[in-house]
N, C-alpha and C positions, 0 to 999 in steps of 0.2 A: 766887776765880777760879783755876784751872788754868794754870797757869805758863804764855805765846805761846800762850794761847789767844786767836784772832781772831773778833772779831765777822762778825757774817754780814750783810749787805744784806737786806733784803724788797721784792721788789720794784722790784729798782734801776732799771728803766727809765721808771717811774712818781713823782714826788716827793709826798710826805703832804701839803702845804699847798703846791697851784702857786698860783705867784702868779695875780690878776684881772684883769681885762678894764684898759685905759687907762680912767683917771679914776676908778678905784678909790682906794681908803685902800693895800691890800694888794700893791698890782702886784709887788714882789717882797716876798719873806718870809724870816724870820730870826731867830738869836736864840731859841731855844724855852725854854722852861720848865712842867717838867712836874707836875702831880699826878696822884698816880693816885685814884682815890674812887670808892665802889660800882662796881668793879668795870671803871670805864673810863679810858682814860689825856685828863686836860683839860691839851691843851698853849696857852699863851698862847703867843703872839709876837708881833714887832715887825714892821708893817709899812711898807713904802716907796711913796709917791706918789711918783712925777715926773711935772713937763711934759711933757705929751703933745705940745707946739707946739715943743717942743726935741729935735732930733735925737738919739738915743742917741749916735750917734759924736763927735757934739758936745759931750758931758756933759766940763767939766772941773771938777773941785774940787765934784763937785754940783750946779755952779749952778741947775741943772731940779728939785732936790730941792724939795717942795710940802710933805713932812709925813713925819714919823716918829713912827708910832701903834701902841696896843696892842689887838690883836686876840685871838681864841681860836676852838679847834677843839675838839672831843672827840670821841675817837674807840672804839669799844667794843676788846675784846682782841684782835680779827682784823684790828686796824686799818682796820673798814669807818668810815667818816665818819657820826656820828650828828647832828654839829649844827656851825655857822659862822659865828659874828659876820656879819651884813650889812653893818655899819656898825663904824666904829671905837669901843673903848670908854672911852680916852682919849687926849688928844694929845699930842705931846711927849716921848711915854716911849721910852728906850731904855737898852739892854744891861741885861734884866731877870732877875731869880732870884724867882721867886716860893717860897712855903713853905708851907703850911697849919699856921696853928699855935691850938690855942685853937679847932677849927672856925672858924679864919678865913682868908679867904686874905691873905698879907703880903708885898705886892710891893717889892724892892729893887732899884732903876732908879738910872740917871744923866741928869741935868736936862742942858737943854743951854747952855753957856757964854758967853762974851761975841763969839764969833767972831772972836777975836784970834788966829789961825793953828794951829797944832797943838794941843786938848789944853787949850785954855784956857780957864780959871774954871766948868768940870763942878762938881758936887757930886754927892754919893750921898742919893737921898729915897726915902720909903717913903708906899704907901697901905696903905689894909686895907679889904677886903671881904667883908659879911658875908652876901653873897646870890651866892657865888661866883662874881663878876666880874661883874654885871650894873650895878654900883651901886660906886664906891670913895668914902673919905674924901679930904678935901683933902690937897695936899702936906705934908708936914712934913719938913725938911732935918734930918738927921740926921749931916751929916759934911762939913763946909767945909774948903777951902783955907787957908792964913792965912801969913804972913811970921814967923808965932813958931816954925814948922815948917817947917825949911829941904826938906827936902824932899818935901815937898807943897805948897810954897808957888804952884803956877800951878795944879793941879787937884785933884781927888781922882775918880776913877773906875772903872765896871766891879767890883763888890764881889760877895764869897760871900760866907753867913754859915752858924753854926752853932751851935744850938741843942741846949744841953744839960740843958733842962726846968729851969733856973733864971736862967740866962747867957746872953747872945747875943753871940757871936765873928764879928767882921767882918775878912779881909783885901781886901783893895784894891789898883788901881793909883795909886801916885802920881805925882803931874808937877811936875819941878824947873826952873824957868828959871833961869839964870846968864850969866856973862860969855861972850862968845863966844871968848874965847882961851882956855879950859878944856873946849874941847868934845870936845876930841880929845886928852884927860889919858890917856894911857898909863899915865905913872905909877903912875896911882891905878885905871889898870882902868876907868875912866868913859869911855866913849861914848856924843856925845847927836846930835840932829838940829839945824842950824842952822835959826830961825827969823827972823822980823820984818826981813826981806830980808840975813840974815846980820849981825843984828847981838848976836842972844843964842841961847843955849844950851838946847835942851830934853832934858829925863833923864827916863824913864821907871825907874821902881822899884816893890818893893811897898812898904807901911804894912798893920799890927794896929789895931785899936780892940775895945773891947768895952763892951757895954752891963749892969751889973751889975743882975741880979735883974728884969731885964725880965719874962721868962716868969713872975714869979709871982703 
């Protein structure tokens, strides 16, 4: 790319995927991930239900949230709309990176955690699809939390990976809970959010992981 070279809009007063009608899977949409293939771009995303019986201005912390699903669009190079999930293709999934690898597609999502306030007990999982999103394999966790890793000990979340046709390199978000009298460590350059009615500490950071010889 050309040195403050800005991206251009298409269309800005029009959005590619508006969200659907109440009582949809999609009401709002998010999160995209793209392949490009024969010649058209298939974007998945994540889509959002809420309570239709729940006031919008009322929504706190969620609460009307119904479902967070994985949808898909593809669209040919003019960006006209050639085709759109009716339905959702699985539940549960979010902040996803899909990749085609192997003519396969291999989606990397974050599961959702115990609901224990910010950030709490995600994991990073992966499907694979060999009828390009019509049909996926079961879960398979690939990246847990744990107390022997101080810090990713409350999550692990939101991952990229990259695939070097033998290797698969994963960075991630990690999540540290601690004391809450270290949440506001200057010293040490750490600032975290106070959780669990202020009584501990949460840190967001990144983590590496890699999968050796995956792709071969």
């Amino acid at each position: 790319m050309i040195d403050n070279t800005m991206f251009e809009r298409i269309n800005p007063q029009v959005p590619l995927i508006p969200g659907s009608s109440l009582g949809h899977f999609d009401m709002n949409t998010q999160e995209p991930s793209i392949i490009y293939r024969n010649g058209n771009f298939e974007v998945y995303y994540v889509g959002l239900e809420f309570n239709k019986d729940i006031p919008l201005d009322n929504l706190q912390d969620l609460a009307g949230l119904l479902g967070v699903d994985l949808g898909k669009a593809v669209f040919d190079r003019d960006y006209n709309l050639i085709s759109r999930t009716p339905t959702l293709l699985l539940k549960g999934i979010n902040t996803i990176e899909v990749n085609e690898f192997n003519s396969k597609d291999c989606m990397f999502y974050t599961t959702f955690g115990d609901n224990d306030g910010v950030h709490g007990g995600e994991e990073i999982a992966y499907r694979i699809s060999n009828d390009q999103g019509k049909t996926w394999s079961d879960e398979t966790i690939i990246l847990s939390k744990g107390n022997d890793y101080p810090f990713n000990n409350r999550s692990v979340l939101a991952s990229t990976v990259f695939n070097d046709g033998k290797d698969l390199y994963m960075f991630y978000t990690a999540s540290e809970v601690g004391d809450i009298d270290i949440c506001y460590s200057a010293p040490q350059e750490r600032w975290g959010v106070p959780i669990n009615n202020e009584s501990q500490c949460n840190y967001l950071t990144l983590g590496r992981a890699v999968c050796y010889d995956c792709m071969s």
